[in-house]
C-alpha positions as CSV (number, residue, x, y, z in Angstrom):
1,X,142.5,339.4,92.7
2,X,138.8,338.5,92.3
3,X,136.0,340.7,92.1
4,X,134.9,340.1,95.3
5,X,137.6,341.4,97.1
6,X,137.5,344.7,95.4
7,X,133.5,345.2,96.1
8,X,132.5,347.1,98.7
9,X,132.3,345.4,102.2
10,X,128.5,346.2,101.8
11,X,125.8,348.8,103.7
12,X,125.8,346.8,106.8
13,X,129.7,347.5,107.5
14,X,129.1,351.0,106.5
15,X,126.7,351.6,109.2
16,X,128.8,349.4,111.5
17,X,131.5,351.3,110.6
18,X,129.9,355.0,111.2
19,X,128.8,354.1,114.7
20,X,131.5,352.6,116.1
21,X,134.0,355.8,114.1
22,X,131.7,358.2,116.2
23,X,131.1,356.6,119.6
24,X,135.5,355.7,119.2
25,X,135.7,359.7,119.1
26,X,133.2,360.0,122.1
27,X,134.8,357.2,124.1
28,X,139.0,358.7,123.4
29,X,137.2,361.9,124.5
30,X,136.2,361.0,127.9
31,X,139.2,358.8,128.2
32,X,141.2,362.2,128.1
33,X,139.0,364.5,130.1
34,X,138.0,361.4,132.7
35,X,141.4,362.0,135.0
36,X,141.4,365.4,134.4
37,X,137.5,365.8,136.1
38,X,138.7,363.8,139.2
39,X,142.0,366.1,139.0
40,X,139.9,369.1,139.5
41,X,138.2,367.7,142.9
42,X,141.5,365.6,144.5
43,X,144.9,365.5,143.4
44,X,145.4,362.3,145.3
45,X,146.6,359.7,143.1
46,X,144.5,356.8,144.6
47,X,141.0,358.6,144.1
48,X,142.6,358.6,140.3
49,X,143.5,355.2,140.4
50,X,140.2,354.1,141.3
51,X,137.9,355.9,138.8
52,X,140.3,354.3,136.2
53,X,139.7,351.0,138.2
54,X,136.0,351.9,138.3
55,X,135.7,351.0,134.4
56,X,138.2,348.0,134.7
57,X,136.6,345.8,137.1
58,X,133.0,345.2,135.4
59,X,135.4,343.1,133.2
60,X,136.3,341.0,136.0
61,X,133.0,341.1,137.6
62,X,130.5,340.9,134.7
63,X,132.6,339.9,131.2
64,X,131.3,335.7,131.5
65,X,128.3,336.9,132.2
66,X,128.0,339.1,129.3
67,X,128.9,336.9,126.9
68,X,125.9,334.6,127.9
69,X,123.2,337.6,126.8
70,X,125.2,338.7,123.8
71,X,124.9,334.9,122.8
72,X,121.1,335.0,123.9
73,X,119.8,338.3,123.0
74,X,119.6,339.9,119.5
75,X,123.2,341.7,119.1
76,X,121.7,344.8,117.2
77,X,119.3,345.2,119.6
78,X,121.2,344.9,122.7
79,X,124.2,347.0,120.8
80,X,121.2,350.2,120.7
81,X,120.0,349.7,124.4
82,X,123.2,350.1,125.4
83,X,124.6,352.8,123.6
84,X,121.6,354.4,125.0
85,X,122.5,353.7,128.3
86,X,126.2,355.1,128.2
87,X,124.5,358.4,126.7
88,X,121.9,358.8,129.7
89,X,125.1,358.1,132.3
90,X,127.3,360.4,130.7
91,X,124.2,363.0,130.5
92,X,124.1,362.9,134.0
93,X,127.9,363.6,134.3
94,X,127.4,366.5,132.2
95,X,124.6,368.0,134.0
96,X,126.3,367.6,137.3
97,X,129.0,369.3,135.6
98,X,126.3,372.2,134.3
99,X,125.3,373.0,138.4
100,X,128.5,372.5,140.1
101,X,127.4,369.0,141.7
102,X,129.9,366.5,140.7
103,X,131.4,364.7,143.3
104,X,133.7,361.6,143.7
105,X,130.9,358.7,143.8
106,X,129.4,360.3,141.2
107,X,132.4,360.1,139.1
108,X,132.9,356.6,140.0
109,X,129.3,354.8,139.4
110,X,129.0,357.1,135.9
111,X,132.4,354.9,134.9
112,X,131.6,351.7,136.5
113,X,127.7,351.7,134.6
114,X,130.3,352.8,131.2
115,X,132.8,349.6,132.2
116,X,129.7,347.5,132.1
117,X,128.1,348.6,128.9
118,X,131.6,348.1,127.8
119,X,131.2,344.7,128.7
120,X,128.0,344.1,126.2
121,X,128.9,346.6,123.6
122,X,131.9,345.3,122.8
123,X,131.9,341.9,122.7
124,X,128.1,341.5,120.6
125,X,130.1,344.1,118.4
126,X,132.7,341.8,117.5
127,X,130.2,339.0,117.4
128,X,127.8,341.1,115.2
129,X,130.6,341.4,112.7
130,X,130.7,338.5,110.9
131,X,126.3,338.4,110.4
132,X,127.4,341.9,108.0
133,X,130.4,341.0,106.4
134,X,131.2,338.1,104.4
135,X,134.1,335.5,105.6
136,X,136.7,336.4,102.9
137,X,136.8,340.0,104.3
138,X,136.3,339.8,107.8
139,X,140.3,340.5,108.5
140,X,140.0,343.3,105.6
141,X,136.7,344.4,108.0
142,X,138.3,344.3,111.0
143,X,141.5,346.6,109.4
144,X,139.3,348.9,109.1
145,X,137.8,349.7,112.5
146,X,141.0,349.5,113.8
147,X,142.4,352.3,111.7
148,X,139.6,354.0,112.8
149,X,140.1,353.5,116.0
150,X,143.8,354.7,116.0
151,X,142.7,357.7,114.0
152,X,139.7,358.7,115.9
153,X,140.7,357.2,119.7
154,X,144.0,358.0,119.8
155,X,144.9,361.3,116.9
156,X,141.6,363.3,117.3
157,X,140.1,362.7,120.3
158,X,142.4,363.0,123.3
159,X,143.6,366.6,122.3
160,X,139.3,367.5,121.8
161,X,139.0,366.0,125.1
162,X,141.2,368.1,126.8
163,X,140.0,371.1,124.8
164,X,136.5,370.4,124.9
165,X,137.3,370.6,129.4
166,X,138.9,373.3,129.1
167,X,135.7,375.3,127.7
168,X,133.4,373.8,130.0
169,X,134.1,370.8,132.6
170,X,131.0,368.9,131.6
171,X,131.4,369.6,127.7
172,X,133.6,366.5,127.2
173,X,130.8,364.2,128.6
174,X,128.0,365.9,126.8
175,X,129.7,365.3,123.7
176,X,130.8,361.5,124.2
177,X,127.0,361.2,125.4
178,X,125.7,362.8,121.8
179,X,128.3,360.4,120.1
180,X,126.4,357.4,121.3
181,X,123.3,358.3,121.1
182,X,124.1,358.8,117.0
183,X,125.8,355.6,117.3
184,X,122.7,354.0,118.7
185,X,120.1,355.2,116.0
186,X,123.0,354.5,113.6
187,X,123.1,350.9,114.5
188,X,119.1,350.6,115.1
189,X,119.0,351.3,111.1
190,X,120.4,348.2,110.5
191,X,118.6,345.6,109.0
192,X,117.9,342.8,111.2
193,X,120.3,340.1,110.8
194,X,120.1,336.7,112.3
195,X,123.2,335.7,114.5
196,X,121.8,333.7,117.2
197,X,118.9,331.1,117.5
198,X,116.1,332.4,118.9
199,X,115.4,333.0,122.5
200,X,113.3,329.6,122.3
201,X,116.1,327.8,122.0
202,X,117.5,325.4,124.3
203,X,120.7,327.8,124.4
204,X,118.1,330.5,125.5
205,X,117.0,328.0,128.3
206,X,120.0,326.4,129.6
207,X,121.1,327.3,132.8
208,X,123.2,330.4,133.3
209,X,126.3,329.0,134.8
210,X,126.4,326.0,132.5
211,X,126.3,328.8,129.7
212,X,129.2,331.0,131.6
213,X,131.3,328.0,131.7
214,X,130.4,326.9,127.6
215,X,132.7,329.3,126.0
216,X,135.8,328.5,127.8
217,X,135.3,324.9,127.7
218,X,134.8,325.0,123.6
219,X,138.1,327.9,123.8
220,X,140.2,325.4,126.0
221,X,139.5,322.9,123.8
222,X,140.4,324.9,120.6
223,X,144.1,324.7,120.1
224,X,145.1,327.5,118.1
225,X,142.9,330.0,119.5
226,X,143.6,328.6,123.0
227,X,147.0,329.3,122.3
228,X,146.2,332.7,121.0
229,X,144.6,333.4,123.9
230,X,146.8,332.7,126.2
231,X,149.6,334.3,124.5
232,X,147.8,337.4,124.2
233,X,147.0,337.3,127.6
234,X,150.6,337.2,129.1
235,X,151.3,339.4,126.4
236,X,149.3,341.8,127.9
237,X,150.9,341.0,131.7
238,X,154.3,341.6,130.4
239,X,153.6,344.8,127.8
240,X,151.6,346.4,131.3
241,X,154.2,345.7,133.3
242,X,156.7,347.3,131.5
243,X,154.9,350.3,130.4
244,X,153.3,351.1,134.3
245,X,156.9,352.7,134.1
246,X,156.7,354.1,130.9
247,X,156.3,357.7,132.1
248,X,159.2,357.4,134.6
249,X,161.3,355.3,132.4
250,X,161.6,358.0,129.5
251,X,161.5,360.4,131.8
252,X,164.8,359.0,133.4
253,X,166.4,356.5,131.0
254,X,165.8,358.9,127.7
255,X,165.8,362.0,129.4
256,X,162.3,363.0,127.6
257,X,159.6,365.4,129.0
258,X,157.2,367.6,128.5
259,X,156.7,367.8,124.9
260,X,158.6,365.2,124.0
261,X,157.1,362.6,125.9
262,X,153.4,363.9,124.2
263,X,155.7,362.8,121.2
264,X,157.0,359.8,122.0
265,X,153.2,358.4,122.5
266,X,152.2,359.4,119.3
267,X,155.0,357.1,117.7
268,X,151.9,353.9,118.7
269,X,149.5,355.8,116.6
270,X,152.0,356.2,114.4
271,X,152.5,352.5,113.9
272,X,149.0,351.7,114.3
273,X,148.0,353.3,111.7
274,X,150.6,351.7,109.3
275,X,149.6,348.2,110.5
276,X,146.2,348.7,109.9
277,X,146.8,350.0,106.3
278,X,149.2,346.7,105.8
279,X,147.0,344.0,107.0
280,X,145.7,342.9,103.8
281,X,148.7,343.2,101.4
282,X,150.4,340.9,104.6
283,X,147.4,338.7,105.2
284,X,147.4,337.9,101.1
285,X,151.3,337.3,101.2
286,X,151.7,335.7,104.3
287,X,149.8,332.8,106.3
288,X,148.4,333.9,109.5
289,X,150.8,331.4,111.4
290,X,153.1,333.4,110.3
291,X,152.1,337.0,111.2
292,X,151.5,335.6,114.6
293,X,154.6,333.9,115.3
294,X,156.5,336.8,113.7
295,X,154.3,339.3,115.9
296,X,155.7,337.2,119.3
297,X,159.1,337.8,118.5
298,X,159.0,341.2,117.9
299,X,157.4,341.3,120.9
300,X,160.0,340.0,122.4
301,X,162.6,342.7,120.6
302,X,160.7,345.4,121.4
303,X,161.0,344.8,125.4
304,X,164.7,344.3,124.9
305,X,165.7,346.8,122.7
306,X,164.1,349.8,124.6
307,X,165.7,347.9,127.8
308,X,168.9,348.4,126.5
309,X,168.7,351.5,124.7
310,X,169.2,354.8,126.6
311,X,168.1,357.2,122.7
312,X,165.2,358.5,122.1
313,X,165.7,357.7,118.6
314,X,166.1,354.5,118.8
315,X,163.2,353.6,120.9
316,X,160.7,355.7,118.9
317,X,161.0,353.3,115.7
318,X,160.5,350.8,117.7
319,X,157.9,351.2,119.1
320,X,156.4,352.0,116.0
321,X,157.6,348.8,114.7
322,X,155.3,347.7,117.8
323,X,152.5,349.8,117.1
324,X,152.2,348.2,113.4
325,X,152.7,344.2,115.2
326,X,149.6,345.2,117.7
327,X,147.5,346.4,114.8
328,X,148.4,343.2,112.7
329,X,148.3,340.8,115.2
330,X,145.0,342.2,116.3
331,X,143.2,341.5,113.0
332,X,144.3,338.6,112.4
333,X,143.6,337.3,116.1
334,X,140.1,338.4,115.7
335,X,139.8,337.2,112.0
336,X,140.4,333.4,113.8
337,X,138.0,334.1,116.4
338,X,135.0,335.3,114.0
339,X,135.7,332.5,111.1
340,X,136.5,329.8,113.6
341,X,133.6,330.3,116.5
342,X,130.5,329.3,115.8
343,X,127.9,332.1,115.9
344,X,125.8,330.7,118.9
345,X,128.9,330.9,120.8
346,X,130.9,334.2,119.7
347,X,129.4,336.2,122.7
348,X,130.8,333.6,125.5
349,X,134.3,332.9,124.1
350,X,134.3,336.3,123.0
351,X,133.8,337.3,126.4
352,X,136.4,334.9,128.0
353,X,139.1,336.2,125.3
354,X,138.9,339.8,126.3
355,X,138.8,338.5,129.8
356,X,142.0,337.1,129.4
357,X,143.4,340.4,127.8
358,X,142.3,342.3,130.6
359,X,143.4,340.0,133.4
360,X,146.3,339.7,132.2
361,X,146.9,343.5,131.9
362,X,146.0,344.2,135.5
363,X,148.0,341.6,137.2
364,X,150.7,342.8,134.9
365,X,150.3,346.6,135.8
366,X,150.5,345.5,139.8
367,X,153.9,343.3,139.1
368,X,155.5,346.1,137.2
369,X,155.4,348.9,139.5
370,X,156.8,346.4,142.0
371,X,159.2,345.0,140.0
372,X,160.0,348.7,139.1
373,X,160.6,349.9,142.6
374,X,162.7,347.2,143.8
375,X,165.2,346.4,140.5
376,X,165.4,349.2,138.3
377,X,163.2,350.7,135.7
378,X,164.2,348.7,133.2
379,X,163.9,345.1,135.0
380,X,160.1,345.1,134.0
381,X,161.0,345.3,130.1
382,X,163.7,342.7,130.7
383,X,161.4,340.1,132.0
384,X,159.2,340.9,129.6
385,X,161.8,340.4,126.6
386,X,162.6,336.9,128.7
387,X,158.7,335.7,128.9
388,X,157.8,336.7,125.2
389,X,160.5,335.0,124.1
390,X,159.5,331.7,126.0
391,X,156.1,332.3,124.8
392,X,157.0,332.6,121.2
393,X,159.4,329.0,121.7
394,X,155.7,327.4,123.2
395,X,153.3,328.9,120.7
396,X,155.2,328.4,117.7
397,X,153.9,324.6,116.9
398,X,150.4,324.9,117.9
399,X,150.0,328.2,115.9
400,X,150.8,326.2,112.9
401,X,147.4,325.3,111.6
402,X,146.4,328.9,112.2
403,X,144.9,330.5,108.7
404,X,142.4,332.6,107.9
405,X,139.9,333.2,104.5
């Protein structure tokens, strides 16, 4: 193995690293204490549903959109501001908290103004990578944050949540709001890095929709990462419309609760955090075709074996044999994205990418609790076995050039 890649991946990833580990923390926290805060004013599951919905649709509404200003803006800067902003909105949730004044729409415009920093953090974030961290380590890189991420977002966090509202109701958000303010002077000590051409540039001047539109013209015309896309996409249709059940279905088809269903969740951590440690001993033996068109078909087992299974035992390794697929198929997806895009453009296919992810996931989380309630449980994971399969059969030639550094 060369000296390179043993070095360090370099001060700039360090920082990187340290503010999105923190602000990861701060975000699984208020994912955990978010429900339980509009619990404690309704216990009406549609004002639930919509404060989740409230940080979903800037997606939707603004994602295009913010890939043209991650594109035309300087990504560190904007990656500050906005971390700034998600500490003043969750501030105010806090403080309502402090004098007894929260209230519903409250609630509600605090997540929708987090949904759409979400929109601009994350996506200049993953464009912002590759200015840090040279090509050859980018998948080694992107390993990393997502152990992180599994460690932080989905171990730690979710249990402080909860602990943190039970001490005081607006502790949770005072916290997450601390996380990125650290985050933001964390990332404002980075040195500045060029990744776009300046605001003078014709990009800068072009008009807005023509620049919405640029990033999935240049993606549609791509053909492995249009394919990846788009396989990630239904991917996402299928997995959310078989796991909108996933409460009832091992409630009813494994006979889990309570504690054991806490359990059972873990088991995606579990596996997350093996994939992420794997990712570079498979990415050195094994092209990225592969891992992707290996990570379809166990796609496609996993929705048919915990269809068919009725054990607990059975369907907890697999879905940690899922959790390490999502982990690996993850870095390597956006290993292609950052080598292959050209900077100028990261923020606006970036953008459409994760638009697809997320469209995909809430058409499929509609479809499933039909499909649910009028065929069985377990009808959702057997359509989703069915389509994962055809994608895999589709995919599986134009993946083939797919490779990474």
């Amino acid at each position: 193995m060369s000296a390179r890649n043993t070095a360090p991946l370099g001060a700039g990833f360090r920082t990187l690293w340290a503010a999105s580990a923190i602000s990861t923390v701060g975000d699984g926290i208020t994912l955990a204490a978010g429900p339980m805060i509009v619990a404690s004013i309704t216990r009406e599951p549609v004002p639930v549903a919509v404060a989740a919905f409230s940080q979903q649709v800037p997606w939707l509404l603004f994602g295009l959109v913010s890939g043209v200003f991650v594109d035309r803006l300087d990504r560190r800067r904007l990656i500050v501001a906005v971390n700034l902003a998600r500490a003043v909105s969750l501030g105010a949730l806090a403080a309502a908290a402090a004098l007894g004044a929260v209230s519903l729409p409250l609630i509600y415009a605090v997540f929708f103004a987090l949904g759409t920093a979400d929109t601009l953090a994350d996506t200049a974030s993953g464009a912002l990578l590759p200015a840090v961290v040279a090509q050859d380590r980018l998948a080694e890189a992107n390993a990393r944050l997502s152990l992180t991420f599994t460690i932080g977002n989905q171990f730690m966090a979710k249990p402080l949540g909860a602990w943190l509202f039970a001490l005081a109701v607006g502790a949770p958000f005072a916290t997450d709001a601390l996380t990125f303010a650290v985050a933001a002077a964390l990332t404002a000590t980075l040195r500045p890095v060029r990744t776009t051409p300046p605001p003078a540039t014709s990009s800068a001047r072009s008009p807005l929709r023509r620049d919405v539109t640029t990033g999935a013209r240049w993606l549609a015309r791509h053909r492995v990462l249009r394919t990846v896309s788009l396989s990630m996409g239904i991917g996402n249709a299928v997995f959310c419309a078989a796991f909108s059940v996933f409460v009832l279905y091992v409630r009813e088809r494994l006979g889990v609760t309570g504690l054991g269903y806490g359990l059972l969740l873990t088991t995606f951590a579990i596996g997350g955090t093996l994939g992420t440690l794997s990712v570079r001993y498979l990415k050195q033996r094994y092209r990225a075709a592969t891992l992707l068109r290996a990570g379809l078909f166990i796609e496609a087992f996993t929705h048919a074996a915990l269809a068919a299974t009725t054990h607990v035992w059975i369907a907890a390794p697999v879905l940690i044999l899922f959790g390490i697929h999502t982990m690996v198929w993850g870095s390597v997806a956006s290993t292609l994205y950052q080598q292959t895009v050209p900077d100028q453009l990261r923020g606006r296919v970036g953008s459409v990418r994760i638009l697809c992810d997320l469209g995909g996931a809430a058409i499929g989380t509609i479809a499933g609790g039909f499909l649910a309630q009028s065929l069985g449980l377990t009808t959702p994971f057997w359509v989703a076995a069915v389509v994962m399969l055809a994608v895999a059969g589709c995919a599986w030639r134009p993946l083939g050039p797919a490779k990474i550094q």
